[in-house]
Every structure is written in C-alpha cells, then in structure tokens.
The first five atom37 places (N, CA, C, CB, O) and aatype in JSON, in Angstrom:
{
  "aatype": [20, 20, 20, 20, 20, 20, 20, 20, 20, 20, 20, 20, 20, 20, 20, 20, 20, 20, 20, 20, 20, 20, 20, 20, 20, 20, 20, 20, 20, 20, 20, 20, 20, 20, 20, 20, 20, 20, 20, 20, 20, 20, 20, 20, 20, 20, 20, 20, 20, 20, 20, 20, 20, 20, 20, 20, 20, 20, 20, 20, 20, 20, 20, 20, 20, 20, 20, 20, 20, 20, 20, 20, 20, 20, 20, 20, 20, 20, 20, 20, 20, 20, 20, 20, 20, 20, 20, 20, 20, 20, 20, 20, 20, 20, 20, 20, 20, 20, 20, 20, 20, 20, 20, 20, 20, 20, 20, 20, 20, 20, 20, 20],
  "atom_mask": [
    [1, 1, 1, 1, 1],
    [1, 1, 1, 1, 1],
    [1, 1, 1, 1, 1],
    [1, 1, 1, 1, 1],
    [1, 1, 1, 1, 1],
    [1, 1, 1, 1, 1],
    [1, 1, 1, 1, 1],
    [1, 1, 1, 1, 1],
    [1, 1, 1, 1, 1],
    [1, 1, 1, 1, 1],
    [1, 1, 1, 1, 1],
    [1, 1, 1, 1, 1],
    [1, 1, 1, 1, 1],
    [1, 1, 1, 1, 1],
    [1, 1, 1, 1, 1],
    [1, 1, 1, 1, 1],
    [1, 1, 1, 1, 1],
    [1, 1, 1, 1, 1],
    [1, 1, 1, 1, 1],
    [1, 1, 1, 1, 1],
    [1, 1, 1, 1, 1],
    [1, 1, 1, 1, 1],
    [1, 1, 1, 1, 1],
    [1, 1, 1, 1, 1],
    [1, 1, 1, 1, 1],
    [1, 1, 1, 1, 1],
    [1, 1, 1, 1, 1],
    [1, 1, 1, 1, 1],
    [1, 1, 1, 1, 1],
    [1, 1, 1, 1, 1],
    [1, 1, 1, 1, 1],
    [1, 1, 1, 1, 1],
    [1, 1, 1, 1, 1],
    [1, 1, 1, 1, 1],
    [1, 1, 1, 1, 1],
    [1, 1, 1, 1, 1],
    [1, 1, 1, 1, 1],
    [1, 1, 1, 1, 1],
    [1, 1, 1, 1, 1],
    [1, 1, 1, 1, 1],
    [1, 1, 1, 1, 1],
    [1, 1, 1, 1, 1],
    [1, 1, 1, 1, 1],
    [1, 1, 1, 1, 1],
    [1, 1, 1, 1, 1],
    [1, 1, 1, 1, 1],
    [1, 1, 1, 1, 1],
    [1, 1, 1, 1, 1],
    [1, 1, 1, 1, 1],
    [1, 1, 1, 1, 1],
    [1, 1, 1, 1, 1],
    [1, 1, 1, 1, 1],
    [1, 1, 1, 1, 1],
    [1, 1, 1, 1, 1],
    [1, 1, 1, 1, 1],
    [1, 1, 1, 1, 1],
    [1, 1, 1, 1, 1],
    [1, 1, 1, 1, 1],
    [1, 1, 1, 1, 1],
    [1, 1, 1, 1, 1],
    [1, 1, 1, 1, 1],
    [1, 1, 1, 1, 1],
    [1, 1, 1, 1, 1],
    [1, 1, 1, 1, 1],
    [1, 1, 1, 1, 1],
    [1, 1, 1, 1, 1],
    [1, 1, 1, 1, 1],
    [1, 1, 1, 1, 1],
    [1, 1, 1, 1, 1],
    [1, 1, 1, 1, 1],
    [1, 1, 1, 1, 1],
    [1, 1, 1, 1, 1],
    [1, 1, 1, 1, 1],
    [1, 1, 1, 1, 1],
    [1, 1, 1, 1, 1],
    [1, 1, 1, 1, 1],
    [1, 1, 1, 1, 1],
    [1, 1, 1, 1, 1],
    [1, 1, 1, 1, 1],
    [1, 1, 1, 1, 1],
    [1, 1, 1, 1, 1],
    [1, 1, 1, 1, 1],
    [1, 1, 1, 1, 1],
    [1, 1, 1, 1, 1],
    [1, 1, 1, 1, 1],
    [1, 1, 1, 1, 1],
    [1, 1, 1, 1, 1],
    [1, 1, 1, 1, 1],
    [1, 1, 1, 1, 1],
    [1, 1, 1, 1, 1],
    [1, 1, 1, 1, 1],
    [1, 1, 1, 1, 1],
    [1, 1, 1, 1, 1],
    [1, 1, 1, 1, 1],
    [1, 1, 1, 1, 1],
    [1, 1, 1, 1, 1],
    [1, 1, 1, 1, 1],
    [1, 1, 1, 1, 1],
    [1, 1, 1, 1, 1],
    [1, 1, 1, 1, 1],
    [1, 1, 1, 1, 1],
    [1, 1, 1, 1, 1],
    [1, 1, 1, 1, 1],
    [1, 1, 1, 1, 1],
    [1, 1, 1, 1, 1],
    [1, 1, 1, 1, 1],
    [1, 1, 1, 1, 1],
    [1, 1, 1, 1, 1],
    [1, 1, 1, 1, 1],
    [1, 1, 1, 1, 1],
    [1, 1, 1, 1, 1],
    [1, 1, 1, 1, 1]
  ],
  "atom_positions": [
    [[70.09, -37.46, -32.53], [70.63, -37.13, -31.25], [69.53, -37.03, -30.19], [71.4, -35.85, -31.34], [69.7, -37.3, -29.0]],
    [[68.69, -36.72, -30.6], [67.19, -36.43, -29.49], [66.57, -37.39, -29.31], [66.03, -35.49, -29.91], [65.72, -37.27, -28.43]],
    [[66.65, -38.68, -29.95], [66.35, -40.1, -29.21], [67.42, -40.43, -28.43], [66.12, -41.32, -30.16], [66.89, -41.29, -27.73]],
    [[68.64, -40.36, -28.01], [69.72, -40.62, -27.43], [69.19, -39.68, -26.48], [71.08, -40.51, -28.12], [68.2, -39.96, -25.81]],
    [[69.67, -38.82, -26.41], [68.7, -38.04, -25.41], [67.55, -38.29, -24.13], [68.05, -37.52, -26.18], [67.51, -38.09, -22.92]],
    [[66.73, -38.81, -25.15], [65.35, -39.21, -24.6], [65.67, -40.13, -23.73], [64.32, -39.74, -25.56], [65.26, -40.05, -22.57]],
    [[66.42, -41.11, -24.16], [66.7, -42.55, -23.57], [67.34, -42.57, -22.67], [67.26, -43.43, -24.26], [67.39, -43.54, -21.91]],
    [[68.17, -41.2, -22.5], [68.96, -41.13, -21.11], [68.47, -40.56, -19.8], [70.07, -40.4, -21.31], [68.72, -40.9, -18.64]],
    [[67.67, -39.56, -20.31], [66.71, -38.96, -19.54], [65.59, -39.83, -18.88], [66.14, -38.02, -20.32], [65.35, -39.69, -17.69]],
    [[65.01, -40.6, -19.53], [64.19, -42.01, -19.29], [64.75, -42.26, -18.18], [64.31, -43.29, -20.34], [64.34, -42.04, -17.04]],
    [[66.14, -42.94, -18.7], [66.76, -43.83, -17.99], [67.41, -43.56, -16.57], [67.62, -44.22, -18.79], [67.54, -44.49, -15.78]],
    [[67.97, -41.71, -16.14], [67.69, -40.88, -15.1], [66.74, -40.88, -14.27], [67.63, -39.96, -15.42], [66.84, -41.05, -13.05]],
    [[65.48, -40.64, -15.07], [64.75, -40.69, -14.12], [63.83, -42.17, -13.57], [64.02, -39.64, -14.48], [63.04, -42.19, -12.63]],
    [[64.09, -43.05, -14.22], [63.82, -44.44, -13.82], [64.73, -44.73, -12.45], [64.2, -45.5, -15.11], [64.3, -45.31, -11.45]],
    [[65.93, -44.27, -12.61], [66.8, -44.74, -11.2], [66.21, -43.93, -10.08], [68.59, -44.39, -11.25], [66.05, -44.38, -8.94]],
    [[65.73, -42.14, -10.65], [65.35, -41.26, -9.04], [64.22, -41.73, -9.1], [65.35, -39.44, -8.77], [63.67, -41.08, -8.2]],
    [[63.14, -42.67, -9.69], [62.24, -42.91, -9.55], [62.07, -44.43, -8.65], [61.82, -42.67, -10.73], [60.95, -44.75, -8.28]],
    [[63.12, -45.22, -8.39], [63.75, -46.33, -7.62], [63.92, -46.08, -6.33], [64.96, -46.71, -8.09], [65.02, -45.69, -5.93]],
    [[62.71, -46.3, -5.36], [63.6, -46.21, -4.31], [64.72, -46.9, -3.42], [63.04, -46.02, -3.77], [64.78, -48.11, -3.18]],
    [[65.44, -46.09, -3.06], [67.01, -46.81, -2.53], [66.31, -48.1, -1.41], [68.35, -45.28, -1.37], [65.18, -48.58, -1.29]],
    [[67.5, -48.31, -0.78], [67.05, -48.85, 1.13], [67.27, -47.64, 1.7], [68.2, -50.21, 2.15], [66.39, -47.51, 2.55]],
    [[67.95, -46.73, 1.69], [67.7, -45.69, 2.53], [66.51, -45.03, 2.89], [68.3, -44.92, 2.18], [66.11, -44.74, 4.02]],
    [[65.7, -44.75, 1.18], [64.68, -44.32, 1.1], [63.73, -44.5, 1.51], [64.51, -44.27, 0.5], [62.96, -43.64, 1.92]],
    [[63.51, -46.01, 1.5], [62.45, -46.78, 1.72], [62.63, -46.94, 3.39], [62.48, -48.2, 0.77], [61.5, -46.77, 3.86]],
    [[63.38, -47.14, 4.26], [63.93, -46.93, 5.65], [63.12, -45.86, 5.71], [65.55, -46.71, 5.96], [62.05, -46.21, 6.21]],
    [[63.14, -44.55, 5.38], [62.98, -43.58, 5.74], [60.88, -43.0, 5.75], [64.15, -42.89, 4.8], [60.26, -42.09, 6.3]],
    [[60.54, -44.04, 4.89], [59.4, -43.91, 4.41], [58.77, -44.64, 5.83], [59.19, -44.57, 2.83], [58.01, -44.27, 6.73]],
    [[59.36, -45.59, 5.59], [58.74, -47.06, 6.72], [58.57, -46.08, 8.02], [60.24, -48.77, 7.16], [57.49, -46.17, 8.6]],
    [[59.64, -45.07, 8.57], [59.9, -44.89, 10.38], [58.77, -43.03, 9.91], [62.67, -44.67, 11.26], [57.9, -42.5, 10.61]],
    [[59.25, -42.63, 8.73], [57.86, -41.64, 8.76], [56.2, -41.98, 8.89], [57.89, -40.96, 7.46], [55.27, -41.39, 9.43]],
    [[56.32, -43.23, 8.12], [54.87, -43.78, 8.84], [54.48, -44.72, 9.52], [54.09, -43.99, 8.21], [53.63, -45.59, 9.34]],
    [[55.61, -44.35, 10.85], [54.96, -44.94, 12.27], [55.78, -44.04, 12.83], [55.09, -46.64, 12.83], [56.74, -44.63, 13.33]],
    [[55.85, -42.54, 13.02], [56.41, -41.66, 13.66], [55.01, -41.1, 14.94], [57.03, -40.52, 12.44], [55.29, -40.6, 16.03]],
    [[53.41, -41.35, 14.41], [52.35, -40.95, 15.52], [53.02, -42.04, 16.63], [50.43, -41.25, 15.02], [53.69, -41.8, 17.64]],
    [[52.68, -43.02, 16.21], [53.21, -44.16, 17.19], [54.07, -44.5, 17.85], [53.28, -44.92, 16.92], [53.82, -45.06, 18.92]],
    [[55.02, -44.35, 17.56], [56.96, -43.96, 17.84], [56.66, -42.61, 18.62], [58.27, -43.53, 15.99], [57.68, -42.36, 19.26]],
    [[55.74, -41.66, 18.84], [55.66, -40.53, 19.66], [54.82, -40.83, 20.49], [55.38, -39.37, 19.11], [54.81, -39.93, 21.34]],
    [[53.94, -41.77, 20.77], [52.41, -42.33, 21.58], [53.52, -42.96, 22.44], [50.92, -43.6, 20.66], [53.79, -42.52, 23.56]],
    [[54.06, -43.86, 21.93], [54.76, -45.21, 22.89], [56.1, -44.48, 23.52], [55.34, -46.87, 21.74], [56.76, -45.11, 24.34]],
    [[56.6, -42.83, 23.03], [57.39, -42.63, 23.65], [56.8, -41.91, 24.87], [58.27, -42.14, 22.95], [57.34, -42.01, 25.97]],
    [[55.54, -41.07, 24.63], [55.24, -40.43, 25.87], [54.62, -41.26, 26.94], [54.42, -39.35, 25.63], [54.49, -41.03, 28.14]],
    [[54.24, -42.34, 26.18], [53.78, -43.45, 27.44], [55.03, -43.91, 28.03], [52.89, -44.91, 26.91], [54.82, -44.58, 29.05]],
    [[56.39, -43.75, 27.71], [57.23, -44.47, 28.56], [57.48, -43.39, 29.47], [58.5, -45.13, 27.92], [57.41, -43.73, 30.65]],
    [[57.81, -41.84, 29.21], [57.91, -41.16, 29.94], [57.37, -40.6, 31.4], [57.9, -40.75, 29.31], [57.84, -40.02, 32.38]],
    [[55.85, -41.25, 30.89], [54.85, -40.87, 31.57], [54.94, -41.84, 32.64], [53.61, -40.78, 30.83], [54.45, -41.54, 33.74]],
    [[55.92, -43.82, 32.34], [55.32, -44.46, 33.24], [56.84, -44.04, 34.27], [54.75, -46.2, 32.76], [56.79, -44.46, 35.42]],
    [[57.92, -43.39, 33.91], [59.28, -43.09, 34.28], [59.23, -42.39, 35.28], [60.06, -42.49, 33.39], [59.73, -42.68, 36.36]],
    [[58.49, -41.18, 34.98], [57.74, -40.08, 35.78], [57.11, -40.76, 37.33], [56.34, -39.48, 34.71], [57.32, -40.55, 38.52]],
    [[56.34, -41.56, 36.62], [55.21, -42.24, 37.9], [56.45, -43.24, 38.69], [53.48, -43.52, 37.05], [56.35, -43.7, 39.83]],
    [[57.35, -43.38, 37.95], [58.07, -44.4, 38.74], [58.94, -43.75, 39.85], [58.96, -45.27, 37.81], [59.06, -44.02, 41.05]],
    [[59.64, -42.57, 38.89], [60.6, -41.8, 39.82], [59.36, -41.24, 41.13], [61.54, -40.26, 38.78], [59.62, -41.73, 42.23]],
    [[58.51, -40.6, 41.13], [57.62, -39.95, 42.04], [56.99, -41.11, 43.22], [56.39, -39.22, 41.08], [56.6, -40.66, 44.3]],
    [[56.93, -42.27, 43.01], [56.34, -43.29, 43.82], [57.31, -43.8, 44.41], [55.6, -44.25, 43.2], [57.01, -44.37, 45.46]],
    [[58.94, -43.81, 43.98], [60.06, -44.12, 44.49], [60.74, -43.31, 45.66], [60.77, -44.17, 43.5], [61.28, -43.86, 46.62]],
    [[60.66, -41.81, 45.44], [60.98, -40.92, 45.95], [60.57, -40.92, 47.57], [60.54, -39.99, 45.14], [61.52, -40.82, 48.35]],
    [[59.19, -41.03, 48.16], [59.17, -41.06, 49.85], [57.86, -42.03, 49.71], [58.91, -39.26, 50.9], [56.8, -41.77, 50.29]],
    [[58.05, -43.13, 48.91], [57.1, -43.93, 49.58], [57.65, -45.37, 50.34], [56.06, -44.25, 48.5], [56.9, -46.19, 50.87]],
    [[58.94, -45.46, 50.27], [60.01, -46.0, 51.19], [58.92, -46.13, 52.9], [61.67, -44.59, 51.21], [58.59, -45.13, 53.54]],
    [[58.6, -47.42, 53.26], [58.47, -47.56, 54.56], [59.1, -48.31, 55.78], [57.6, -47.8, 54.53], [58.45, -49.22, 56.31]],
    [[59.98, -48.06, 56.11], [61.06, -48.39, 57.1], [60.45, -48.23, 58.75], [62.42, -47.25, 56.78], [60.26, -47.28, 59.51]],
    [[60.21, -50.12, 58.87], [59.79, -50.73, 60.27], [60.71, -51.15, 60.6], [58.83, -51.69, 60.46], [61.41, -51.88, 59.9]],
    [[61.07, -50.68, 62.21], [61.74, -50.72, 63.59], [61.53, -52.45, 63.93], [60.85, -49.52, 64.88], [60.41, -52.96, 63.89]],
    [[62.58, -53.1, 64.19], [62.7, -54.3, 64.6], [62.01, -54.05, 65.88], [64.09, -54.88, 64.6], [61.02, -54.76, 66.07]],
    [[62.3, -53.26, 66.74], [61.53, -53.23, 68.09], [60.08, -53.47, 67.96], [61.68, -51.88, 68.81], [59.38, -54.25, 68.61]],
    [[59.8, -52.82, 67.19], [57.88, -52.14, 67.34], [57.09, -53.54, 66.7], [57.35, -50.22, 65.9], [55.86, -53.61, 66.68]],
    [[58.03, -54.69, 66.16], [57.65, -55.8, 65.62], [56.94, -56.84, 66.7], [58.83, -56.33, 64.96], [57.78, -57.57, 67.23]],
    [[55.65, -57.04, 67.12], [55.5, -57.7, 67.89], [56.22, -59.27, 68.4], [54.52, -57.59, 67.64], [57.35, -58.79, 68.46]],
    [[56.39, -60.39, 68.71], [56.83, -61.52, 68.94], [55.46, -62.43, 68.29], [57.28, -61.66, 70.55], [54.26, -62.23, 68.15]],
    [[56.39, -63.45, 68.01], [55.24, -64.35, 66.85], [53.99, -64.98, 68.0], [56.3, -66.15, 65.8], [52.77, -65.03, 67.84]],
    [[54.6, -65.3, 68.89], [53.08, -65.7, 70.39], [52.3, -64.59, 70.3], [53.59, -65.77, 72.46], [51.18, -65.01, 69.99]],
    [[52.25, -63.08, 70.43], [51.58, -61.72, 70.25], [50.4, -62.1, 68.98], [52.9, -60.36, 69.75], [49.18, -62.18, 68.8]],
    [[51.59, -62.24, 68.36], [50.64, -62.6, 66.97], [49.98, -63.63, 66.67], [51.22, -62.61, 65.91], [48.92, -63.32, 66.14]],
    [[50.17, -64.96, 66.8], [49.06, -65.72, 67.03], [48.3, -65.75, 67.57], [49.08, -66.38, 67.18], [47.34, -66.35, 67.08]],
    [[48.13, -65.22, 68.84], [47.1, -65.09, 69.66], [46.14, -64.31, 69.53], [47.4, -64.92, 70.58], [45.0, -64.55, 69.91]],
    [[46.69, -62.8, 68.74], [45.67, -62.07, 67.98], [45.17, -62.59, 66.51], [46.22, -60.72, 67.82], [44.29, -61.94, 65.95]],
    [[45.59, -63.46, 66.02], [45.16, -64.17, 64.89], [43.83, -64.97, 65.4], [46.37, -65.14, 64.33], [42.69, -64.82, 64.95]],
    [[44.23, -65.84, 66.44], [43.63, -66.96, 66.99], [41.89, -66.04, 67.39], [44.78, -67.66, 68.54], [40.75, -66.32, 67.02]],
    [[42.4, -64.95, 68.25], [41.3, -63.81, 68.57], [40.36, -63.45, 67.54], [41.93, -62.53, 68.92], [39.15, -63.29, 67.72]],
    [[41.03, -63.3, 66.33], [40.22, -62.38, 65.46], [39.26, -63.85, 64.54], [41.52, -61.11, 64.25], [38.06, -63.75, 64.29]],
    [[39.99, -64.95, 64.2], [39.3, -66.32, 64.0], [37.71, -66.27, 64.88], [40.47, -67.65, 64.7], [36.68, -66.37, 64.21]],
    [[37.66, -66.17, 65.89], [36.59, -66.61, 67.11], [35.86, -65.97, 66.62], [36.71, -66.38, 68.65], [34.82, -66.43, 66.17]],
    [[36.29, -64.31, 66.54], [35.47, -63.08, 66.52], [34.7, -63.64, 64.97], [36.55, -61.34, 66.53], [33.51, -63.95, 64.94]],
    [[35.37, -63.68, 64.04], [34.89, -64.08, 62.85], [33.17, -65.09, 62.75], [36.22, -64.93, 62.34], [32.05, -64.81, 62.34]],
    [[33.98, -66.62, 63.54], [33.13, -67.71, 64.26], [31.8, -66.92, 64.23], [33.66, -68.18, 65.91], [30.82, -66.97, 63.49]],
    [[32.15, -66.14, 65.36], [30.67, -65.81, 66.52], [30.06, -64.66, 65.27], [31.18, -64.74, 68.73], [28.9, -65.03, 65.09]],
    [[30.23, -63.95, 64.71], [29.65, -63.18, 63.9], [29.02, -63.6, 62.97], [30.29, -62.5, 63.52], [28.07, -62.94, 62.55]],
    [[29.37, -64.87, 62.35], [29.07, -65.2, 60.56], [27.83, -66.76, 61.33], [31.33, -65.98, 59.1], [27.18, -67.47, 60.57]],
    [[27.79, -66.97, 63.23], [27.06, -67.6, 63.55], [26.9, -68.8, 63.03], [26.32, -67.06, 63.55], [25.81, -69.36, 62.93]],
    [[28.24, -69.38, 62.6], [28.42, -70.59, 62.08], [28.56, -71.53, 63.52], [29.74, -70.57, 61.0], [28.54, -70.71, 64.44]],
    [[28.7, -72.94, 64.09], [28.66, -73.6, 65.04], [29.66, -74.62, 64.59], [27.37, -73.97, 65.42], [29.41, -75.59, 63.88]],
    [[31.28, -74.13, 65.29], [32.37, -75.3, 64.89], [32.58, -76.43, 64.89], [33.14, -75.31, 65.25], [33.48, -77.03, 64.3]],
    [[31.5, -76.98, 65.77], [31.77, -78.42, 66.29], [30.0, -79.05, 65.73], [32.22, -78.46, 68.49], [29.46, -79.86, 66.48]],
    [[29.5, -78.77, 64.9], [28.16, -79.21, 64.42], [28.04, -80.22, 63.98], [27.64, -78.59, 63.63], [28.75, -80.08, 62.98]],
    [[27.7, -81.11, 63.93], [27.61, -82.31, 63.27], [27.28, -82.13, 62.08], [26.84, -83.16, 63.77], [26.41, -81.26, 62.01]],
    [[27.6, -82.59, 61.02], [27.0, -82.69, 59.55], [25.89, -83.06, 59.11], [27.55, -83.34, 58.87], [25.57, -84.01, 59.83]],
    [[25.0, -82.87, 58.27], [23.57, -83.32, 58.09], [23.58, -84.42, 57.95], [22.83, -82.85, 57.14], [24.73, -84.78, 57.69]],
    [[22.87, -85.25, 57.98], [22.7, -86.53, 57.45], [23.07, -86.56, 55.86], [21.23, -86.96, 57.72], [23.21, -85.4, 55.49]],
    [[23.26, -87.35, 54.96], [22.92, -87.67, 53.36], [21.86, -87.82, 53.31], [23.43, -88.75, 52.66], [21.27, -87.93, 54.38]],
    [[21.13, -87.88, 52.14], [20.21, -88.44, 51.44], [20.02, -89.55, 51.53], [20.27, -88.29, 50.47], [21.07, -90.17, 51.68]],
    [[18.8, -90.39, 51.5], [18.99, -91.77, 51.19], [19.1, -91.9, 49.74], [17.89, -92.61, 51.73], [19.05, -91.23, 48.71]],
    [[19.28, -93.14, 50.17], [20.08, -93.95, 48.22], [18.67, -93.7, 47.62], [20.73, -96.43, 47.98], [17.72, -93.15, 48.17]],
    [[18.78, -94.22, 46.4], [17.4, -94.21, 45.59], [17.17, -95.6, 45.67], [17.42, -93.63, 43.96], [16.09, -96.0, 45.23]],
    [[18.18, -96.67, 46.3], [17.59, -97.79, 45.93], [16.63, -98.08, 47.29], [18.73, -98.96, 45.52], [15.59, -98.74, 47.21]],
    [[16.89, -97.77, 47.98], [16.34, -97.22, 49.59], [14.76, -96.55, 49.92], [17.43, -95.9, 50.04], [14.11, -96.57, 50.97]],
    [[14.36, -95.83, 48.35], [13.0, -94.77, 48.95], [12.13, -95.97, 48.62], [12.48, -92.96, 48.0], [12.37, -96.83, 47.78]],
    [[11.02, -95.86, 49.49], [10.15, -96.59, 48.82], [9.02, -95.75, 48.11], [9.64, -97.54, 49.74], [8.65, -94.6, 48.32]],
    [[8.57, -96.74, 47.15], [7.43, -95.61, 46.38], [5.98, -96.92, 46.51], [8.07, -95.0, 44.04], [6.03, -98.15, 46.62]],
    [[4.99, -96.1, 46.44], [3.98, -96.48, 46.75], [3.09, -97.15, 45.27], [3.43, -95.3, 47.53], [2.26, -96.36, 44.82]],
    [[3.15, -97.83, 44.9], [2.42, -98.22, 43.54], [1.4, -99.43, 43.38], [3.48, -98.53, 42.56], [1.45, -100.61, 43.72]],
    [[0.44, -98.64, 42.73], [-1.08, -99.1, 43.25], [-1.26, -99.72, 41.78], [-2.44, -97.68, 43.84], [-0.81, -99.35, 40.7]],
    [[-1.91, -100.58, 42.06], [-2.02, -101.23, 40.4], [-3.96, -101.42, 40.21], [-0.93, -103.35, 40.29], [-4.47, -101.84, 41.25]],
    [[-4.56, -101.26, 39.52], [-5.96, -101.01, 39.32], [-6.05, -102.07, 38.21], [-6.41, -99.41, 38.93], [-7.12, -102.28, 37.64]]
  ]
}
C-alpha cells in the first residue's frame, strides 16, 4: 500500500510543481512590475506637465493689433539692409575672378 501511496503523492506534487498559464502570467508581470511602475510615473509626470502648460499658456492675438502685410514687409525689407550694413558685406560686388586653368599657367623650365 505505501508504494501506491508514494506514487500518488509523487504524482500530486509533480502537477503543484507545473506551472499553470495563470501562474506563469503572474510570474512574467511580477518581474517587470519596477518597470510597469517607472513607465507609469513617467506618464503621470508627462500628464501633469501637460495639464499645467495647457492651463494659461493659451495666447489669444487681436485681429486689430495685427499689422497689414505692406507694414510688414517693409520692416522685413528694413531689418535685411540693417543686416547688409552690419555683417559689411557689398550687394552688388562683382565676383572674383577664377583661377586660371592649369593648362593656361606657364611654368618656367630650364634644361642644363
């Protein structure tokens, strides 16, 4: 009777020794629970920043106070010049010459 026994008991604990899919589910999300808590406070954190940057950073311009597009080119056109005259570049300069060709230089060769 005590080998019958044995063999069942074996055989008990061979199955709690099996883990299920539940089990194994459960193993898998316990070890990535640091991470699953990292990636949740980072979402919170970016939710936070979202609601707070949403809240009065709203900037609402007056069609009036909008200058007319002539206004604005002309201060474009202005600030171009200003640029010009500062960086002392000359708009209308002629370009350097090129190089001459190489078939062009002459070289001097003395024969002894």
């Amino acid at each position: 009777m005590e080998p019958k026994l044995d063999a069942v008991r074996r055989n008990a604990l061979a199955v709690l020794e099996r883990p299920g899919l539940a089990q194994s589910w459960r193993a898998f999300v316990f070890s990535l629970r640091w991470h699953l808590a990292g990636l949740g406070a980072v979402w919170i954190a970016v939710l936070l920043l979202h609601l707070d940057s949403a809240s009065g950073s709203t900037v609402v311009i007056a069609r009036d106070k909008i200058p007319p597009a002539r206004v604005l080119l002309e201060a474009l056109l202005k600030n171009r010049r200003e640029l010009l005259e500062l960086t002392e570049t000359p708009a209308a300069s002629e370009p350097a010459a090129p190089p001459p060709r190489r078939s062009e230089i002459q070289t001097a060769v003395e024969i002894v």
